[in-house]
N, CA, C and O atoms as a GROMACS GRO file, in nm:
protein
  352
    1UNK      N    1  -2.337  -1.817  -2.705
    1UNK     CA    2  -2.205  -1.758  -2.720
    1UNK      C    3  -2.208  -1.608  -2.690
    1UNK      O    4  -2.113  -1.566  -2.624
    2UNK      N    5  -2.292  -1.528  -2.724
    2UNK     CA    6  -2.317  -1.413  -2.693
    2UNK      C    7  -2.344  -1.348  -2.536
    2UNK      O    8  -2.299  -1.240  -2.497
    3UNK      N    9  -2.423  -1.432  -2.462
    3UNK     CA   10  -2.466  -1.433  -2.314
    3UNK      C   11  -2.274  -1.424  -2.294
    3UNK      O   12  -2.228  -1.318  -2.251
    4UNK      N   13  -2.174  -1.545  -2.329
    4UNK     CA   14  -2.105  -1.567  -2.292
    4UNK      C   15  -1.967  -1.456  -2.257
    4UNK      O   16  -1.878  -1.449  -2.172
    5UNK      N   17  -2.024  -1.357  -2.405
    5UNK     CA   18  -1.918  -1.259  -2.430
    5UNK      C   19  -1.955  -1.127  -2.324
    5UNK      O   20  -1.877  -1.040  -2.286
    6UNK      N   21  -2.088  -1.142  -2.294
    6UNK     CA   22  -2.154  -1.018  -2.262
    6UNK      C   23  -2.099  -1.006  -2.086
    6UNK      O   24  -2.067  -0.911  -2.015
    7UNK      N   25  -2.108  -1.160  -2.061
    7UNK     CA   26  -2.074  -1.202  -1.925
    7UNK      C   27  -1.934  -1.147  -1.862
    7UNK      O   28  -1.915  -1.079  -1.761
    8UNK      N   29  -1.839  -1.203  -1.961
    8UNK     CA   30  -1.737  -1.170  -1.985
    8UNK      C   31  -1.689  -1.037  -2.003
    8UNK      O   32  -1.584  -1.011  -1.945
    9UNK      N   33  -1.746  -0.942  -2.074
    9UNK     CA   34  -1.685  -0.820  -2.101
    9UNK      C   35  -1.786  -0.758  -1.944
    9UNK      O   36  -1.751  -0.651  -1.896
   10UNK      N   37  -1.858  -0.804  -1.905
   10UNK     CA   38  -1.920  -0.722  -1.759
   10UNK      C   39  -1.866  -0.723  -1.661
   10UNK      O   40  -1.877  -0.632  -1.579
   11UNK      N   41  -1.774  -0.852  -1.640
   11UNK     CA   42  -1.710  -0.864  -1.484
   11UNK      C   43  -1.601  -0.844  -1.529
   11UNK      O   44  -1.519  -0.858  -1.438
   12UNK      N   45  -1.533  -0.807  -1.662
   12UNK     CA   46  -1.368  -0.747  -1.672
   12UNK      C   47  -1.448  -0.611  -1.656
   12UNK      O   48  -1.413  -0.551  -1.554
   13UNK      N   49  -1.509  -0.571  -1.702
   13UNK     CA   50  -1.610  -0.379  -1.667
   13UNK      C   51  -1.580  -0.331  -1.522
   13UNK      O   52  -1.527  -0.223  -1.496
   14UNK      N   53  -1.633  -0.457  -1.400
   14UNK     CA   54  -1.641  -0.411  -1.294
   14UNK      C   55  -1.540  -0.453  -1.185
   14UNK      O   56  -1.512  -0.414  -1.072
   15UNK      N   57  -1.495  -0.556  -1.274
   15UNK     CA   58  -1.287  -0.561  -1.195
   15UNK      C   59  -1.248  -0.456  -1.218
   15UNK      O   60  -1.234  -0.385  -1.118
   16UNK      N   61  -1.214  -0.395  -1.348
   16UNK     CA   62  -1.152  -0.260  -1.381
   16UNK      C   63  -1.200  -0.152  -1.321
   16UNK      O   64  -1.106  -0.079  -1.288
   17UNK      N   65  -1.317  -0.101  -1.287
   17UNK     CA   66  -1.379  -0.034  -1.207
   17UNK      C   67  -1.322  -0.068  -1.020
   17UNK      O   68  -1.294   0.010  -0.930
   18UNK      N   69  -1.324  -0.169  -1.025
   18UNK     CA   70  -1.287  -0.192  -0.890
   18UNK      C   71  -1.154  -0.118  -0.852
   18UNK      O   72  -1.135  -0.024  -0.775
   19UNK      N   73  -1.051  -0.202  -0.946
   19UNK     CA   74  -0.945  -0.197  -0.943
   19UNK      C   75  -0.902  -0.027  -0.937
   19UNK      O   76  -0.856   0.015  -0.830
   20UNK      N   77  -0.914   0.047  -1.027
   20UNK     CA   78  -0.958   0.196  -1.061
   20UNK      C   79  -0.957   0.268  -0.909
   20UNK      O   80  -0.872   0.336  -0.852
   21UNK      N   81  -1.103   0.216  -0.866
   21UNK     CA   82  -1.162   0.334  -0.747
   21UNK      C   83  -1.054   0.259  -0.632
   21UNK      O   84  -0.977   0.342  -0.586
   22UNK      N   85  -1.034   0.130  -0.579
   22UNK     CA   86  -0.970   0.063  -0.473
   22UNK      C   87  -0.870  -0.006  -0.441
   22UNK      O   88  -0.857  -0.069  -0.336
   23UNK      N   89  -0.779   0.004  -0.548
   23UNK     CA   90  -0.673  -0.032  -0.590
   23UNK      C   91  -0.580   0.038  -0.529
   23UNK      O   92  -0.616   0.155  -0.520
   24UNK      N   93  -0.440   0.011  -0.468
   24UNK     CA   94  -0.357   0.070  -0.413
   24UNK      C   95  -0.251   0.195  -0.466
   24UNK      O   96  -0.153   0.158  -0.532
   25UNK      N   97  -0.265   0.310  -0.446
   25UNK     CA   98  -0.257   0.425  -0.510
   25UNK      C   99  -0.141   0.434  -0.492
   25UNK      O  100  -0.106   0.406  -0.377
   26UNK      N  101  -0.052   0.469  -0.572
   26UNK     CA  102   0.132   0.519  -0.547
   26UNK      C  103   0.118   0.644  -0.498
   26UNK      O  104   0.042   0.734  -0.532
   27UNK      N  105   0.228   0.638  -0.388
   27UNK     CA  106   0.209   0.758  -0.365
   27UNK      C  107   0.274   0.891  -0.399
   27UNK      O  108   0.380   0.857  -0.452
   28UNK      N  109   0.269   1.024  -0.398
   28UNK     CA  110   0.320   1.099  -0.443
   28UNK      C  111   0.436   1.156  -0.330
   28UNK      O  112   0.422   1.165  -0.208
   29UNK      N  113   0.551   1.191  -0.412
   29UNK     CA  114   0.710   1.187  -0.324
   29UNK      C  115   0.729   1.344  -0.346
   29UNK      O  116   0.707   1.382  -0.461
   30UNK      N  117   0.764   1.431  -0.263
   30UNK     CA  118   0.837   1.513  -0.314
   30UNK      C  119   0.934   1.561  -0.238
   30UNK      O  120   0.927   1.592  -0.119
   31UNK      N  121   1.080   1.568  -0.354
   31UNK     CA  122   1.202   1.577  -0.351
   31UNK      C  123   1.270   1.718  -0.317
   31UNK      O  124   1.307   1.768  -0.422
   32UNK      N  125   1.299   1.801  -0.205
   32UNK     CA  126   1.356   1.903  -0.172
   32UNK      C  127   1.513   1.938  -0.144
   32UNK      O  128   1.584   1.898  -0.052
   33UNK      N  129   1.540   2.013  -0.235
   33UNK     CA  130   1.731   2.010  -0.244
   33UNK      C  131   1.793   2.128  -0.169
   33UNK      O  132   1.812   2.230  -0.234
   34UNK      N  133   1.823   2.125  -0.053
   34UNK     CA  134   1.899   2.217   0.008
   34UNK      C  135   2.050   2.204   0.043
   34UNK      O  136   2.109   2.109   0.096
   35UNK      N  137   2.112   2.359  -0.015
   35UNK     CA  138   2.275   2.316  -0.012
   35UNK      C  139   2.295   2.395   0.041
   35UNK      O  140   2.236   2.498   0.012
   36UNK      N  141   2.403   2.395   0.166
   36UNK     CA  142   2.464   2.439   0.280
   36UNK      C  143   2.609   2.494   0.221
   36UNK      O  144   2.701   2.427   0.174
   37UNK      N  145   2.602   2.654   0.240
   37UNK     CA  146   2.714   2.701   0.193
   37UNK      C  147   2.756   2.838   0.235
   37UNK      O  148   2.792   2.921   0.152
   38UNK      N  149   2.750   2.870   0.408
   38UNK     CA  150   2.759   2.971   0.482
   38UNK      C  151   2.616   2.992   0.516
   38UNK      O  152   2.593   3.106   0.556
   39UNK      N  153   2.522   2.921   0.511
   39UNK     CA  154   2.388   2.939   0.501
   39UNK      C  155   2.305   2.845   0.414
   39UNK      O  156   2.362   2.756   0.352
   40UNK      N  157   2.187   2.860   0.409
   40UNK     CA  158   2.083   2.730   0.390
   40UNK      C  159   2.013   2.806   0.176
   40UNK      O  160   1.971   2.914   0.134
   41UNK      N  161   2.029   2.728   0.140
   41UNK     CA  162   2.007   2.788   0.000
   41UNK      C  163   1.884   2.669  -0.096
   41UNK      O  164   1.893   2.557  -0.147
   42UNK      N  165   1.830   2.722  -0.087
   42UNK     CA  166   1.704   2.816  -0.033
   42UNK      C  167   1.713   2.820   0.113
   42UNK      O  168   1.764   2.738   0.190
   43UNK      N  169   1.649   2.937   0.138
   43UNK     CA  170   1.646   2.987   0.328
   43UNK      C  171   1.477   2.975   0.328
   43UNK      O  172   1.424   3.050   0.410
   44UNK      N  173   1.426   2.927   0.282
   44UNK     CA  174   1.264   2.900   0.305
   44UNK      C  175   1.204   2.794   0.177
   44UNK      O  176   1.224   2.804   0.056
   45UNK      N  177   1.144   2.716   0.236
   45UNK     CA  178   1.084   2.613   0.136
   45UNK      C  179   0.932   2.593   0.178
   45UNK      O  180   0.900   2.570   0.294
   46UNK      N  181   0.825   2.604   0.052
   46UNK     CA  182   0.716   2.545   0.090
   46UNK      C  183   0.721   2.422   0.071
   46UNK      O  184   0.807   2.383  -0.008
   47UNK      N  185   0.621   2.308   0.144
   47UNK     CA  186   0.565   2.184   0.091
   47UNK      C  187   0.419   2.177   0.153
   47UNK      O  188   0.371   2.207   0.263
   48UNK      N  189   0.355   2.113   0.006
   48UNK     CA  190   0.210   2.108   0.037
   48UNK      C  191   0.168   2.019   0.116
   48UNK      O  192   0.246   1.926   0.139
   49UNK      N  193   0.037   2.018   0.180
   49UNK     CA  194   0.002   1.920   0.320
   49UNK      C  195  -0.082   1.793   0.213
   49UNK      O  196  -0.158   1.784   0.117
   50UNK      N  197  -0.029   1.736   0.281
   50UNK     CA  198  -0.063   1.598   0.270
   50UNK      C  199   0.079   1.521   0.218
   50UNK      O  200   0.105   1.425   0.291
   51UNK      N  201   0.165   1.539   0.121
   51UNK     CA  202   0.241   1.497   0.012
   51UNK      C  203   0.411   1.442   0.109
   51UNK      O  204   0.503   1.499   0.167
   52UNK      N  205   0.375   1.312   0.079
   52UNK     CA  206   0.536   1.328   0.192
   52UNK      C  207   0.646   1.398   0.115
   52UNK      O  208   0.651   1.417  -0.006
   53UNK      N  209   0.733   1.430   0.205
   53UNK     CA  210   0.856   1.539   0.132
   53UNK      C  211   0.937   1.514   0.219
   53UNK      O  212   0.916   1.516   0.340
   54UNK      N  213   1.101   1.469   0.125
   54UNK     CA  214   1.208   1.426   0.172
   54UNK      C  215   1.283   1.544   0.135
   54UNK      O  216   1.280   1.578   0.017
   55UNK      N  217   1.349   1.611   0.219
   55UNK     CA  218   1.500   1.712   0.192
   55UNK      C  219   1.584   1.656   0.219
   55UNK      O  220   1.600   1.594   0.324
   56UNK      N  221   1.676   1.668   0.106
   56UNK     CA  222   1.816   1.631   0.065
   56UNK      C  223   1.923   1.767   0.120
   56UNK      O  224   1.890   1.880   0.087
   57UNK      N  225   2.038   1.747   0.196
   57UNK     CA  226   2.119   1.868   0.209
   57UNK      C  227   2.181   1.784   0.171
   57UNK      O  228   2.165   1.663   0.163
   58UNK      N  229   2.304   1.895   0.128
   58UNK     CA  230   2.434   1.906   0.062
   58UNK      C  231   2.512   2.014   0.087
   58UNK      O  232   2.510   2.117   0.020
   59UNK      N  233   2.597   1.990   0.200
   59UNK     CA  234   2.686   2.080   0.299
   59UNK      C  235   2.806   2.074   0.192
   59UNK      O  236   2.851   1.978   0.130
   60UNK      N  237   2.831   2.170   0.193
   60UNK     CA  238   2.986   2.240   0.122
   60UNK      C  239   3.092   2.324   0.228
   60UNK      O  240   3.212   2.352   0.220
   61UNK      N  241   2.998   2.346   0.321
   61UNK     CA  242   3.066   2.475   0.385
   61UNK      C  243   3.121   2.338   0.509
   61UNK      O  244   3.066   2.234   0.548
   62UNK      N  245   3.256   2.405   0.543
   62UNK     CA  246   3.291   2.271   0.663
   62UNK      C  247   3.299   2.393   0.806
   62UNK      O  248   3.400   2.390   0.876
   63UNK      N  249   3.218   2.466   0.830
   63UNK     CA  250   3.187   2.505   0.935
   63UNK      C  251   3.127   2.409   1.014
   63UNK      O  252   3.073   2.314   0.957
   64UNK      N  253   3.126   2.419   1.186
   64UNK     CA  254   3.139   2.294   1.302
   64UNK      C  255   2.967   2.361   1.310
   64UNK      O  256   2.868   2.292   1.334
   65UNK      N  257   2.966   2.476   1.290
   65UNK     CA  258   2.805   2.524   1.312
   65UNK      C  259   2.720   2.470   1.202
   65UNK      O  260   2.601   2.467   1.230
   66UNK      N  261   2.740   2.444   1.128
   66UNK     CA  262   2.657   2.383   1.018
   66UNK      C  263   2.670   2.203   1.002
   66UNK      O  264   2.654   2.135   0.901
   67UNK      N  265   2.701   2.163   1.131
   67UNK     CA  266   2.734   1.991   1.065
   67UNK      C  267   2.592   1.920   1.094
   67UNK      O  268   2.553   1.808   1.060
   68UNK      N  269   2.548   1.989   1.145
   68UNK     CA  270   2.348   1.883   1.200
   68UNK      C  271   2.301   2.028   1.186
   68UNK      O  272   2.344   2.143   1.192
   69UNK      N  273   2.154   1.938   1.156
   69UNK     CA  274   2.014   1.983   1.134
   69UNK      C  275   1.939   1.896   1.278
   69UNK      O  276   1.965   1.780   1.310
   70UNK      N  277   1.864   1.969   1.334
   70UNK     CA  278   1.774   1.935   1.406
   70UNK      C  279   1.599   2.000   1.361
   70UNK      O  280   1.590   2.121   1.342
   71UNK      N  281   1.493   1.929   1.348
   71UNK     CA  282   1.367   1.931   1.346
   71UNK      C  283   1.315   1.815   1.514
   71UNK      O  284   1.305   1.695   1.541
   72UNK      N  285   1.296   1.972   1.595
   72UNK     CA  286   1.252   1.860   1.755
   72UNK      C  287   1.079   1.819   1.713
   72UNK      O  288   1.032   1.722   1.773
   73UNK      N  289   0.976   1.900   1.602
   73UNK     CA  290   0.861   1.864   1.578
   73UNK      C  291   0.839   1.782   1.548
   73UNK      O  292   0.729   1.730   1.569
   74UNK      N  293   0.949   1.721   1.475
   74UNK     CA  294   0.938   1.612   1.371
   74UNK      C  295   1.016   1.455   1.414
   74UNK      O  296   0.995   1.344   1.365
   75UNK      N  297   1.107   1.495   1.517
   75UNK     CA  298   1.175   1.415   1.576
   75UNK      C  299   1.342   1.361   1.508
   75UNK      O  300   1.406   1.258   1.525
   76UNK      N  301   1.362   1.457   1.447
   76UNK     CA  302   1.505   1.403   1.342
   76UNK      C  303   1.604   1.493   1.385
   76UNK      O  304   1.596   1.608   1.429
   77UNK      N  305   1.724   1.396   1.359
   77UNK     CA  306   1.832   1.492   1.395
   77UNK      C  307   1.905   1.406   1.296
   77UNK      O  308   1.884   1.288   1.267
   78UNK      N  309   2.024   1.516   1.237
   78UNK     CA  310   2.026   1.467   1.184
   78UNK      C  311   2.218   1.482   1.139
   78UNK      O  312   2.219   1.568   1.051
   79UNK      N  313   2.302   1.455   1.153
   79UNK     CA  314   2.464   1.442   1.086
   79UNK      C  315   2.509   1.531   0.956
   79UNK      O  316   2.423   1.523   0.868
   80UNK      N  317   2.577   1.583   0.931
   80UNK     CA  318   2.574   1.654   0.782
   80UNK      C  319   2.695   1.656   0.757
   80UNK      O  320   2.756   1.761   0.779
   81UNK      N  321   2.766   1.540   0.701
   81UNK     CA  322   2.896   1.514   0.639
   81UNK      C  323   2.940   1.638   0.562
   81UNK      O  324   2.843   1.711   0.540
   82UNK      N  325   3.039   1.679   0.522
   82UNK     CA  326   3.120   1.742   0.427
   82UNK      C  327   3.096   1.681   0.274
   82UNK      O  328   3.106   1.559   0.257
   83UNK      N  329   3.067   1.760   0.176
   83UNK     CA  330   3.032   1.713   0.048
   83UNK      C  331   2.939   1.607   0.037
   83UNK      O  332   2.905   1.599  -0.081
   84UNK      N  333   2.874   1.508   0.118
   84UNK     CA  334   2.814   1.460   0.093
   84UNK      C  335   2.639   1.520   0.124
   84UNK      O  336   2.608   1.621   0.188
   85UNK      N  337   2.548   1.420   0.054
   85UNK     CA  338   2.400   1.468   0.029
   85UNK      C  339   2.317   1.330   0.145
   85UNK      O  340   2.322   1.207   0.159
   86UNK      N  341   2.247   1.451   0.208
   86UNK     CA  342   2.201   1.371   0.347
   86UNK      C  343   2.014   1.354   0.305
   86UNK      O  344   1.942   1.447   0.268
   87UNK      N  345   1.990   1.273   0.316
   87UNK     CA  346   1.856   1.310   0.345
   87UNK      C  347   1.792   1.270   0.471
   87UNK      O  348   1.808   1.168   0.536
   88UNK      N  349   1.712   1.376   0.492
   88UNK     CA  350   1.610   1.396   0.579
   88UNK      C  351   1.438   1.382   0.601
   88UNK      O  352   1.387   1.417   0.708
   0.00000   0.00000   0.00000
């Protein structure tokens, strides 16, 4: 009975270990809020490398110069409704 427990508590040891080091990692999101209101607010944003990062605008201003965002590096273009929150 003992062999039995020992057996037992070793291969739940090294599933959990497995699972731990190789197990499918969530990934980390980060959320950037820019609001459009005669200009870009914040006018500069860092994001760290590696971490995907989604920006959210939120146009207030109904200027025809402010209705898209273009990123040609990145390949997005992008629509920017009136009051509504776009992400990018």
């Amino acid at each position: 009975m003992d062999k039995l427990i020992v057996s037992f508590l070793g291969i739940t040891g090294i599933v959990g270990i497995y699972w731990f080091f190789f197990g499918k990692k969530e990934e980390a999101m980060e959320v950037t809020s820019i609001i459009i209101d005669g200009g870009y607010k914040p006018n500069a944003i860092k994001i760290k490398n590696g971490i995907a990062t989604t920006l959210t605008f939120l146009r207030k201003d109904s200027n025809p110069c402010l209705e898209e965002i273009i990123f040609p590096e990145f390949k997005i273009k992008k629509f920017l409704p009136v009051m509504a929150s776009t992400a990018a």
